[in-house]
C-alpha positions in Angstrom: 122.9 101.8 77.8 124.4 103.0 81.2 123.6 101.5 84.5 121.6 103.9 85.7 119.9 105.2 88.7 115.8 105.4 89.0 114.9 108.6 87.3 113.5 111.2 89.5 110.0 111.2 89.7 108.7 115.1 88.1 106.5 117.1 89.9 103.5 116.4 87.5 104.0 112.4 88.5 102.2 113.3 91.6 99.2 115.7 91.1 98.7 117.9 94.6 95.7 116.3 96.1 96.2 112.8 95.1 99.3 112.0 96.6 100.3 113.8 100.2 103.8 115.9 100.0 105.2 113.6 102.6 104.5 110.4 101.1 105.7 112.0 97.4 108.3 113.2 98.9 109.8 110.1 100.5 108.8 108.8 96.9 111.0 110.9 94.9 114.1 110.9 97.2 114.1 107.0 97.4 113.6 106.9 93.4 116.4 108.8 92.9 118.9 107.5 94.6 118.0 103.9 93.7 120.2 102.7 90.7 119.3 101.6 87.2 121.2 101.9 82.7 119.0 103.8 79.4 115.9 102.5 78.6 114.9 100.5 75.4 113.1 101.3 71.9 110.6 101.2 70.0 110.1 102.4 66.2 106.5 103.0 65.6 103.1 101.4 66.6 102.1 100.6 63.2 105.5 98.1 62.7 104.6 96.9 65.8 101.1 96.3 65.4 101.9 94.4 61.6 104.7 92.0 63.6 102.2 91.0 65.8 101.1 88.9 63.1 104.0 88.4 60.9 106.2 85.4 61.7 109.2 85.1 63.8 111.9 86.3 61.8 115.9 85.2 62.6 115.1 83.8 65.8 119.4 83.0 66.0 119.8 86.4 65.4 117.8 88.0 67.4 119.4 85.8 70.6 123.0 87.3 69.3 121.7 90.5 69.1 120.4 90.1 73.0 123.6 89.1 73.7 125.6 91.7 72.1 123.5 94.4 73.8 123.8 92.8 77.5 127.8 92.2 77.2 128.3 96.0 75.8 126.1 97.1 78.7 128.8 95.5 81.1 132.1 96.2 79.0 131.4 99.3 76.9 133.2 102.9 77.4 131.7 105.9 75.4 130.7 109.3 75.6 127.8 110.9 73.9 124.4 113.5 73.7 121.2 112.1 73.8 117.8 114.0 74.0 114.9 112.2 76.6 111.0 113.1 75.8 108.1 112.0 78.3 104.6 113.8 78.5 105.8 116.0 74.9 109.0 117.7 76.9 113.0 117.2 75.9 115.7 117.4 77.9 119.4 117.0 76.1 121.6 115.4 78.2 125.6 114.5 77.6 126.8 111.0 78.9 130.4 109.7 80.1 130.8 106.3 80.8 134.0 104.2 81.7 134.4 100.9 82.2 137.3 99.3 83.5 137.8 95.6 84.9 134.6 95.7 85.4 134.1 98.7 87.2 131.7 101.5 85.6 131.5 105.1 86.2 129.3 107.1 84.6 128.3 111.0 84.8 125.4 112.8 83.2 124.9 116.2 82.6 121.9 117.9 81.6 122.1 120.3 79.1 119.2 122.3 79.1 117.5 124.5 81.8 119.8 124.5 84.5 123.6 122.8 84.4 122.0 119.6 86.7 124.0 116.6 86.8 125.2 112.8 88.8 127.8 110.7 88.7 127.3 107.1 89.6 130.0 104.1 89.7 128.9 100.6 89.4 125.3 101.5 89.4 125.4 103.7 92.5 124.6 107.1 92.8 127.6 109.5 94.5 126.4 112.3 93.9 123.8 114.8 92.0 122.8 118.5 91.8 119.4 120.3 92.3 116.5 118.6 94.6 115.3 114.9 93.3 112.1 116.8 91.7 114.3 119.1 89.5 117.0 116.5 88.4 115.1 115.3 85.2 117.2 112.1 85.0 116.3 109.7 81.9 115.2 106.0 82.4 119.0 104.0 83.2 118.4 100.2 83.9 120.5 98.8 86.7 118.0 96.0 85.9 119.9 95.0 82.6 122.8 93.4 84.8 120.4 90.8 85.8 119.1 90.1 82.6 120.0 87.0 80.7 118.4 86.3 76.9 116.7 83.0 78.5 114.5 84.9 81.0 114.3 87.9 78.5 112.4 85.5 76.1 109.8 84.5 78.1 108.5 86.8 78.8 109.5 89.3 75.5 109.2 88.1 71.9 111.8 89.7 70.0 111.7 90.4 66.3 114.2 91.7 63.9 112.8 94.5 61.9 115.8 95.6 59.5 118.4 98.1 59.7 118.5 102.0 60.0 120.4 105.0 61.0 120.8 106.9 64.2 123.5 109.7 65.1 125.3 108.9 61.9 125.9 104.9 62.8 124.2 102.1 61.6 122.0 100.3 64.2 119.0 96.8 63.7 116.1 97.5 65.2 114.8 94.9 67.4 111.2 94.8 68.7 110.6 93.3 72.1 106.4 92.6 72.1 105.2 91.7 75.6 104.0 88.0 76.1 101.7 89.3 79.1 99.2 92.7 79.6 101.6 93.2 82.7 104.7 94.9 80.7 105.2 97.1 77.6 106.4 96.8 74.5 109.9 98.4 73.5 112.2 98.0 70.4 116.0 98.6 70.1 117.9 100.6 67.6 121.0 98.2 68.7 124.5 99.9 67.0 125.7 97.4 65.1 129.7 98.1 65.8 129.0 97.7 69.5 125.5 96.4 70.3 124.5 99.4 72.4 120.9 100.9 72.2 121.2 104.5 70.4 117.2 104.8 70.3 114.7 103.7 72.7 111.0 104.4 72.1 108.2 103.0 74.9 104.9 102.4 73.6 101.3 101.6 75.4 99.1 99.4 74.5 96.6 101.3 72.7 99.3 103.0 71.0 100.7 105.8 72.8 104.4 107.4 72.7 105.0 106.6 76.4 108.6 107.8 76.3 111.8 108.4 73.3 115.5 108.6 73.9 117.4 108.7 71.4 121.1 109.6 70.9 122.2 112.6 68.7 126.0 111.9 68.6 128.6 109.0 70.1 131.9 108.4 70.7 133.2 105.1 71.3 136.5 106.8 73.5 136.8 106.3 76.7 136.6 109.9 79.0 139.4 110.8 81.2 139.5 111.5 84.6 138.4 115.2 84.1 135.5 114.3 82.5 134.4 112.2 84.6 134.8 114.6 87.7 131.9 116.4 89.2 131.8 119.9 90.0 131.8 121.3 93.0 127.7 121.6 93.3 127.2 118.1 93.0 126.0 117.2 96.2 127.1 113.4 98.2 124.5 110.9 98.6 124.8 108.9 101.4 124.8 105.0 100.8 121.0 103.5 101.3 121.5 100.3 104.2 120.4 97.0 103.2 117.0 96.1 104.7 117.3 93.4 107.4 115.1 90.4 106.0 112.8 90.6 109.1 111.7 94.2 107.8 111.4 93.5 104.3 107.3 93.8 102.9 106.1 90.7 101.3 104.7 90.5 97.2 101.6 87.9 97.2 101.7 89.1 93.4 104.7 90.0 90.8 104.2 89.9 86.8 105.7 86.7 85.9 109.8 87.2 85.3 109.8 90.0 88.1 112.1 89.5 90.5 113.4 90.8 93.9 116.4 93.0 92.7 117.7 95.1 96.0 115.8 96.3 99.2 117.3 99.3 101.2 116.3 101.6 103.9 117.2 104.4 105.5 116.8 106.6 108.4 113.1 108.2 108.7 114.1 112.4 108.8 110.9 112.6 111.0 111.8 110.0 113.3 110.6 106.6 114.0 110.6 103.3 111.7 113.0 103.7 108.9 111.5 104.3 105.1 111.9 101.2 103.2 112.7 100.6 99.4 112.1 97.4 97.6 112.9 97.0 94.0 111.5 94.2 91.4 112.4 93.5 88.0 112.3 91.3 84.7 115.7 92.6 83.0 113.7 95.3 81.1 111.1 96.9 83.2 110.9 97.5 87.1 108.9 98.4 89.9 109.7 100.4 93.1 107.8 99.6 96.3 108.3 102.4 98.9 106.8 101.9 102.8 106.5 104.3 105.4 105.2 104.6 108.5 102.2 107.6 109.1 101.6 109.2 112.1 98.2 109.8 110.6 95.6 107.3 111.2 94.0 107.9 107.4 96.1 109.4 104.4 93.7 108.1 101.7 94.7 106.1 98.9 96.0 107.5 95.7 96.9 106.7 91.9 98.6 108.6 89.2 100.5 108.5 86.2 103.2 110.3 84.3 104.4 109.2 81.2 105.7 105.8 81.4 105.3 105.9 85.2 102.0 104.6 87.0 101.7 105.7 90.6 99.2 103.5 93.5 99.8 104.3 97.1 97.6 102.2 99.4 97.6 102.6 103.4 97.8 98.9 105.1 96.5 98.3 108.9 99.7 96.1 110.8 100.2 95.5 114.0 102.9 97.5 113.9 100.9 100.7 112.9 99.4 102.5 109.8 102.1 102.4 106.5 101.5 103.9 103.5 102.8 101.4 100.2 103.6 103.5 97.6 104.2 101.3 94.2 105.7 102.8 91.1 106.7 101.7 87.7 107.3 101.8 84.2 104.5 99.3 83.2 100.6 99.6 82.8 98.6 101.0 86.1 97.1 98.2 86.2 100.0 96.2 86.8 100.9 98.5 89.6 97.7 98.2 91.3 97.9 94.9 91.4 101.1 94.7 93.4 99.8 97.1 95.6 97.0 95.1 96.5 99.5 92.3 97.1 101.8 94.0 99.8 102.0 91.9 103.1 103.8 93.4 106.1 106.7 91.0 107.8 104.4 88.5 109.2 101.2 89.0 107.8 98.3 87.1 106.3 97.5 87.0 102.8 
């Protein structure tokens, strides 16, 4: 849907005693001003769990349909409502999104609780209201401009499961089933006018609703310049810095398909080595590796999840001093625990 930036982390992602408040802290400010467009879908586990043995259906179709969404995610203008659920709570949110030559700017604004919003442009956050913890921001994938159908289907067997109806249009579903424990499973309501997602439902393994987003009305117009125009409380975020290659950490391990998408830092607000951001991905799902420096010498290690989200934060022994890695993602704990284990300082030994 629209590049998007990493949602903000809630409070309840990081339960007090598990993870410190400096360390969540640095967590959720780097999350949210990291970029990413709406998540994918998923109908219900029981379809899922019959495909898993039902043969490939329209595997030409399915390829088109890929390619339908990805293009409408770069070229598509719209404006629309949508309603998010993680952990049993919704949040209604109304999207504007413009695209032209290339160049995408997008504001959200969440309708329920209090008037929080962003606005973003070409996957960038500019600006956003209310602290990172109280902006509940839905699940965008800046990932999906690096997806391709090749590397998507390695790693994601898509199936065609018929058509159906959301917000009034009509939209094919289109389950994506994990080739690998390391990912989830997700299925796309894709509208069939313009190939954009208007459902997205996240399932686990065993079954569970992980997270739903699902739009409620859409407008394929684009909005004017007043819609698109933040009001006075949304507050400027400063441009993250690329990370110099000598500072960035080092994966021994990566689900197979994940990339290295973008690495930033930024200046440490207690002084000292900056805080470091490091962002993976396979076109779908991603992971979010943040590093910073203790003045501590133990902070303990910690795990945790939120809905989709699985939290590990490991402190690592360089010769540079004591860092705590803090590793978040959208993908089974277990996968995040994994790359945790796997995080090399510049220069270290495996």
């Amino acid at each position: 849907m629209a590049a998007r930036a990493l949602s903000a982390l809630p409070a309840a992602a990081c339960p007090a005693g598990r993870i410190g408040r400096s360390q969540r802290h640095f967590a959720v400010r780097a999350r949210c001003q990291c970029g990413r467009t709406l998540r994918s879908i998923m109908r219900t586990w029981l379809g899922l769990f019959g495909l898993l043995s039902a043969p490939l259906l329209w595997a030409d179709e399915t390829g088109d349909w890929l390619a339908r969404m990805i293009e409408a995610q770069a070229s598509q203008s719209y404006q629309g409502t949508f309603v998010y659920e993680r952990q049993g709570s919704f949040v209604a949110h109304q999207l504007w999104r413009r695209v032209i030559d290339g160049q995408q700017t997008e504001r959200l604004l969440q309708l329920d609780g209090m008037p929080r919003e962003s606005l973003s442009r070409n996957g960038r956050l500019l600006c956003m209201t209310g602290s990172a913890d109280e902006l509940q921001l839905p699940p965008r994938q800046q990932v999906l401009t690096h997806l391709n159908t090749q590397a998507l289907t390695a790693h994601y067997q898509p199936r065609l499961l018929g058509s159906n109806r959301i917000a009034g249009r009509e939209v094919e579903e289109l389950a994506l089933l994990p080739r690998d424990p390391h990912r989830y499973a997700m299925q796309l309501s894709l509208d069939r006018e313009t190939g954009l997602p208007l459902r997205s439902l996240l399932l686990a393994a065993q079954g569970q609703l992980l997270e739903r987003l699902q739009f409620t009305e859409l407008q394929l117009q684009a909005p004017g310049d007043e819609q698109l125009r933040a009001t006075g409380d949304c507050r400027e975020i400063e441009p993250l810095a690329v990370a110099r290659d000598a500072e960035v950490w080092r994966a021994d391990w990566l689900p197979p398909g994940f990339v290295a998408l973008a690495t930033w830092r930024r200046p440490n607000p207690l002084g000292g080595q900056d805080l470091l951001t490091q962002v993976y991905g396979d076109g779908l799902a991603s992971i979010s590796v943040f590093i910073e420096p203790l003045r501590e010498a133990q902070a303990g290690d910690a795990h945790s999840q939120a809905g989709p989200t699985a939290i590990n934060s490991r402190q690592h022994s360089t010769p540079q001093g004591e860092f705590m890695v803090t590793v978040l993602g959208e993908v089974p704990p277990a996968t995040v625990e994994r790359v945790a284990l796997s995080m090399r300082a510049p220069g270290g030994q495996p």
